[in-house]
N, C-alpha and C positions, 0 to 999 in steps of 0.2 A: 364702306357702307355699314362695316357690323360697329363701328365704332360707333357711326351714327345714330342707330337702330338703341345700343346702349345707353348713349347721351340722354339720359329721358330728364331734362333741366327745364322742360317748360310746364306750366300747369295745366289743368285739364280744359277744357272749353266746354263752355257750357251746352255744346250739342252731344260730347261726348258725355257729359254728366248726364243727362238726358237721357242718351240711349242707355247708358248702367243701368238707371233708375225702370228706364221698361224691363230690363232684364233681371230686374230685382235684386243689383248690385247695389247697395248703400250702406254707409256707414252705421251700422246699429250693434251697439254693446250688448251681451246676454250679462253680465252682471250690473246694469241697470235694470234691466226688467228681473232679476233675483233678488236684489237688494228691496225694490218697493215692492215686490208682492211680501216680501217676508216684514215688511214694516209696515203693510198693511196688515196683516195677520196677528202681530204684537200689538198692532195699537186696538183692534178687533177684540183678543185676547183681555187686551188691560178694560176698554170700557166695558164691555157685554159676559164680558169671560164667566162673571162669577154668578149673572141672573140664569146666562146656560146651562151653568153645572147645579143651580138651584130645581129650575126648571126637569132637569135630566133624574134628576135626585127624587121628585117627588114623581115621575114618570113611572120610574122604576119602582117605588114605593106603592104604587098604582098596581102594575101588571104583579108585583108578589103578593097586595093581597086580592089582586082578582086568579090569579092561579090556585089562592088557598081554597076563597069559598065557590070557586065555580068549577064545572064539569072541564077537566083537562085534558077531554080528549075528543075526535071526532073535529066537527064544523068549528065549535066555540073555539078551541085552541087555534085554528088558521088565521080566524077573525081576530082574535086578542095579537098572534102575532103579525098580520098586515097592519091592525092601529099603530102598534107599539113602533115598526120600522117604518111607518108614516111621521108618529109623531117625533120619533128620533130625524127624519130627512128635516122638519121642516124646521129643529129648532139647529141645523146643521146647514141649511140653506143660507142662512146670511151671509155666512164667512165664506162659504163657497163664493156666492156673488158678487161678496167685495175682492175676490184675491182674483175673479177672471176680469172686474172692471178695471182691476186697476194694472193688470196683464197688459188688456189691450190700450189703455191709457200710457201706459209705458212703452208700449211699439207706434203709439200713433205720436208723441212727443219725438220720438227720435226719428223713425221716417215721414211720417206724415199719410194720409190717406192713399193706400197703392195697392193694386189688385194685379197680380202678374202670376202668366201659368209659366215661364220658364223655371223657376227653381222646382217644381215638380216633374217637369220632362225628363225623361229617362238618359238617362249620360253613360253611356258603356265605357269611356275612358274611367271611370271608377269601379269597374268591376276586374279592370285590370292587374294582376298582381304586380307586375312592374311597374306599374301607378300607384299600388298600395303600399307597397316596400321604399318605394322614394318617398313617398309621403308618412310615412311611420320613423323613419329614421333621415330627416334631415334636419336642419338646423333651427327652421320654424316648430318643429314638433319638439324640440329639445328644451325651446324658447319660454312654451307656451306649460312644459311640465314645470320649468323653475318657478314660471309666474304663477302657476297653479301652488306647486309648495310654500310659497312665500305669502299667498293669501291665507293658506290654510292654518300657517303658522302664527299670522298676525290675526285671525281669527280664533283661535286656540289662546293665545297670549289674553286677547279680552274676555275668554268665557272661563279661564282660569281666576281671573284677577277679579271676576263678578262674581264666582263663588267664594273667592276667600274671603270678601268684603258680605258674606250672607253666614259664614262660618259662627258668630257671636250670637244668633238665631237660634244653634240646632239643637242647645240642652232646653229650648223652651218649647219644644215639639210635643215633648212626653207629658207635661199636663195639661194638655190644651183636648176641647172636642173635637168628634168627628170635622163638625162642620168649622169651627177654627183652623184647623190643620190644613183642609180644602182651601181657607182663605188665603191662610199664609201660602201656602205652596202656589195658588195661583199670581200672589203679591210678587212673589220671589222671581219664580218665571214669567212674570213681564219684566219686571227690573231687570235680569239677565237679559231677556230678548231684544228690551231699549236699546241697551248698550250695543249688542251685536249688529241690533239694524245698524245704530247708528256709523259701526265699525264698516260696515258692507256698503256704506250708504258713499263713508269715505273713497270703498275702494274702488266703488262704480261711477262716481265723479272722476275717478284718476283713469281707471279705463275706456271713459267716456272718453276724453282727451287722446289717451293713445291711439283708439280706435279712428278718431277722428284724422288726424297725422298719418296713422298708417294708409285709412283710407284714402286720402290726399296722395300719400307720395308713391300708391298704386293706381293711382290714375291718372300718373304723371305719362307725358307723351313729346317724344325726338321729335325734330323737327320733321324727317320721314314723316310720320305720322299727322304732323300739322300739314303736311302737303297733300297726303293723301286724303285726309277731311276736307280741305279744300273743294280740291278735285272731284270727291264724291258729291256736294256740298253744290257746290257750281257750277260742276262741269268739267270734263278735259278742254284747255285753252282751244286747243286744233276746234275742236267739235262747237267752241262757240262762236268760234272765228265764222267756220263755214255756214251755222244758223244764222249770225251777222251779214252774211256773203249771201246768202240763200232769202232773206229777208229784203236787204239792199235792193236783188234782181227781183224780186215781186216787186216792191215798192214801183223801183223801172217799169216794169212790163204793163204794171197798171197805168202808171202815168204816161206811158206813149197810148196807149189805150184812148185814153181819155183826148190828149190831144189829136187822133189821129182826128174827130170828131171837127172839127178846126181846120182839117189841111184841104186845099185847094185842088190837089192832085196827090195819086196813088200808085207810084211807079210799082210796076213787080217785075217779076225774075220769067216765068208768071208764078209759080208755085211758091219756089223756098224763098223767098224773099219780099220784101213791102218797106217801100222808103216813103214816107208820108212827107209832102212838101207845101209850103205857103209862101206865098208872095202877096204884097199890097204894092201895089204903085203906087210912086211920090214918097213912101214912109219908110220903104225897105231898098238899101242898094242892093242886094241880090238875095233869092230865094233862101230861103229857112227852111235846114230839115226841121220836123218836127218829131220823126220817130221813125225806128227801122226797126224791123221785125225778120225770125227765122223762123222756118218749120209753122211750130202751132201758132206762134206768137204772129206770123204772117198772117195766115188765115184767119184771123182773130182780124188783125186791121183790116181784110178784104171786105170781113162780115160787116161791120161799122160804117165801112166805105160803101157797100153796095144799103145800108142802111139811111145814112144819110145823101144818097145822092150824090158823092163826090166821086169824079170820074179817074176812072182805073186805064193807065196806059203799060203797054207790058214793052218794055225794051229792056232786055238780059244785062245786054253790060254796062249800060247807064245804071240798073239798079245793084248790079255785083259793084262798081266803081265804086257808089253812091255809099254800100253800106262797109265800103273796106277802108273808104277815105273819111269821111265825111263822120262830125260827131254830131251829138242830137241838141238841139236848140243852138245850132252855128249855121251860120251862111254855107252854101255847096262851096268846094274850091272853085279854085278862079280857070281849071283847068277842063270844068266842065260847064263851064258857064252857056258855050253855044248850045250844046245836047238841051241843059235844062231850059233854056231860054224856047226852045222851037217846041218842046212839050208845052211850055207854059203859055207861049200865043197860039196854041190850037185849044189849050185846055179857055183861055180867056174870050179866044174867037167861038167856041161852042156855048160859052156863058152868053155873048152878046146875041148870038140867035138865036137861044134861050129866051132870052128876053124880050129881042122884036116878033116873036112867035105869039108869046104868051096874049099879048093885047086884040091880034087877027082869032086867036082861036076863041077868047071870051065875045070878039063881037060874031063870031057865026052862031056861036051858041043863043 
């Protein structure tokens, strides 16, 4: 069985993907969504970058000479300083806006639209130290520092190689203006930044992939586990069987119901029992059950039978015989042929005076 439980060789099924996904189980990279907020930020940087630090520049140019000639104390100073961190938010709002659209543009690409409170529920198996200690020193956490040092260093290796390729730049610093030096410094720092996204861009396309694999082959599941989705899924066999078995006997109990509506005669026990019987003369060689009934299901044919008029004779062991031998829509056995036959010429001789009655009683009326 543990062998079983190990074998996890089959894929996930998409019920069980399903249920991950309500639990806010999915495959999703954080260095995709690090790699495009910071390349959204460099490209940010490269088109607007240099109207912001112009704009900031003559902001600030602003509040020193409204500090020279105005009163620098009291209400006026509060007022100059809410403009000043207003108009700093708003020329600082862009890039804000673009680095959280393009956040969540970045978690809506890799899972898709999902709103789930489990990963906020509170999990006290993590507040465990023998939960924290297994999980600080095993092999996943040993895994995840190499792949850590190994971006960090292919990330170092590009922002090396992008300043020595800016090196032939820095003796032309010292006669350049203010505002030259600002340009170039911001020219430099997208070029380096380009690169970097570009490098980060690589490595979250490759951890996209791993993430993707990894999550696949943790959501692998034994065949255990295909049997128990199943089962969950459809049902325990036993339990449908018996809904089958439980379904079949209503089906039954209706349809002797219905024909009891039909039978000529209504033997009973007189209580726990009702065998509903029809005979036609000339069509039929010997009586037809039509339906046999116990307990409620009895009472049930008595109500029907005293409904429709059809007459009820009580003889115990013709109807125990009847309902022990005897199946439903088959002839009686040939062993009670006499019993049935002396019910059925009383039950046909009370039809016939039935009927020479009916004619005398409409002419006195």
């Amino acid at each position: 069985m543990a062998e079983q439980e190990l074998d996890r060789s089959a894929s996930a099924t998409p019920y069980k993907l399903s249920e991950a996904r309500k639990r806010g189980q999915l495959a999703k990279s954080p260095e995709v969504i690090s790699a495009l907020v910071f390349a959204a930020a460099v490209v940010f940087l490269q088109v607007h970058g240099w109207d912001k630090v112009r704009e900031q520049f003559q902001l600030d140019r602003l509040l020193l000479v409204s500090l020279r000639q105005g009163d620098q104390h009291g209400w006026a100073l509060w007022v100059l300083t809410r403009d000043a961190l207003a108009q700093t938010g708003m020329l600082v709002l862009p890039l804000l806006l673009a680095i959280m659209l393009t956040a969540v543009a970045a978690n809506l690409l890799q899972t898709g639209a999902l709103l789930s409170p489990y990963p906020i529920k509170p999990d006290w198996n993590r507040l465990s130290p023998v939960t924290g200690f297994k999980r600080v020193f095993s092999m996943r956490t040993l895994f995840d520092t190499m792949r850590t040092l190994l971006k960090l260093s292919l990330l170092g290796y590009v922002v090396y190689g992008a300043l020595a390729s800016l090196l032939p730049q820095f003796h032309q610093i010292a006669g350049m203006p203010s505002q030259g030096f600002v340009r170039l410094l911001l020219d430099d720092l997208s070029a380096v930044g380009l690169k970097l996204a570009l490098a980060m861009l690589v490595i979250a396309a490759l951890d996209h992939v791993y993430t993707l694999r990894e999550f696949s082959r943790k959501m692998r599941m034994s065949q255990r586990e295909l049997k128990d989705e199943h089962k969950h899924r459809e049902g325990d066999p036993r339990i449908r069987a018996r809904i089958r078995e439980l379904r079949r006997e209503l089906l039954k109990r209706s349809r002797m119901l219905s024909q009891t509506r039909k039978a000529d005669v209504l033997i009973t026990n007189p209580t726990h029992l009702a065998i509903a019987l029809r005979y036609e003369h000339g069509t039929m060689v010997a009586p037809v059950m039509l339906g046999k009934g116990r307990g409620m299901l009895a009472d049930a044919m008595r109500r029907i039978a005293a409904l429709h008029r059809i007459p009820v004779v009580e003889n115990r062991s013709l109807a125990r015989a009847l309902y022990a031998e005897a199946a439903t829509d088959s002839a009686v056995p040939e062993q009670h042929y006499a019993a049935v036959a002396r019910v059925m010429v009383w039950v046909l001789a009370m039809r016939e005076a039935s009927r020479r009655a009916s004619p005398s009683e409409g002419a006195v009326r």
